[in-house]
N, C-alpha and C positions, 0 to 999 in steps of 0.2 A: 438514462444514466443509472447506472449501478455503484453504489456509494455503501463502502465497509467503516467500522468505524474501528480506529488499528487504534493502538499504543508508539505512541513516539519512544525510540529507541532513547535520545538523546535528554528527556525532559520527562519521560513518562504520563503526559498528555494526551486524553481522546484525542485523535482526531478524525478527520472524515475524509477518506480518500477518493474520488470519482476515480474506478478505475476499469471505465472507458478508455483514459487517459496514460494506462499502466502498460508499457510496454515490452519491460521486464520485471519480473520476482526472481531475486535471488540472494540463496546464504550469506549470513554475513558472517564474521569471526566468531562473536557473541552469543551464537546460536538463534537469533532474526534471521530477519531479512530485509534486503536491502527494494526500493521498487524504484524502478527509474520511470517517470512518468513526462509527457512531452509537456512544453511549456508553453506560453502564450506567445513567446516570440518564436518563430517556427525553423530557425536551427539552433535551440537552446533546448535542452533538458533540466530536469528537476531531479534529482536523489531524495530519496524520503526514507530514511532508519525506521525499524519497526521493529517493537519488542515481537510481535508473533513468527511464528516459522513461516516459510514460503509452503508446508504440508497446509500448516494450517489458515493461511491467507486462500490456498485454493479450494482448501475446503468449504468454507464459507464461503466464496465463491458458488461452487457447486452447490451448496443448499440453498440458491436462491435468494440472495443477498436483496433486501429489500432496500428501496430510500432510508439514508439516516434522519432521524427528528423524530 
């Protein structure tokens, strides 16, 4: 599992995304982004608001995003 630790758009809380789980990144109005991640029930999805860009969610990404904790 590869786990980022973003900014809640909506509350401005760490939080820790698995994003194994992340099926889209994309812009939000706000200048975030928005991640649509699947959810436990398997035709439901999850939306999660994120203070960081979709540049910069895949950046960290790409530098090898280790386990949060």
């Amino acid at each position: 599992m590869r786990f980022l630790r973003l900014t809640q758009a909506n509350t401005g809380v760490t939080i820790h995304v698995n994003m194994d789980q992340v099926v889209v990144i994309a812009p939000n109005k706000t200048g975030g982004a928005v991640l649509l991640t699947t959810a436990v029930d398997k035709d439901a999805a999850r939306i999660v608001p994120v203070k960081e860009t979709p540049q910069e969610v895949v950046a960290m990404l790409d530098a090898g995003a280790k386990p949060a904790g």
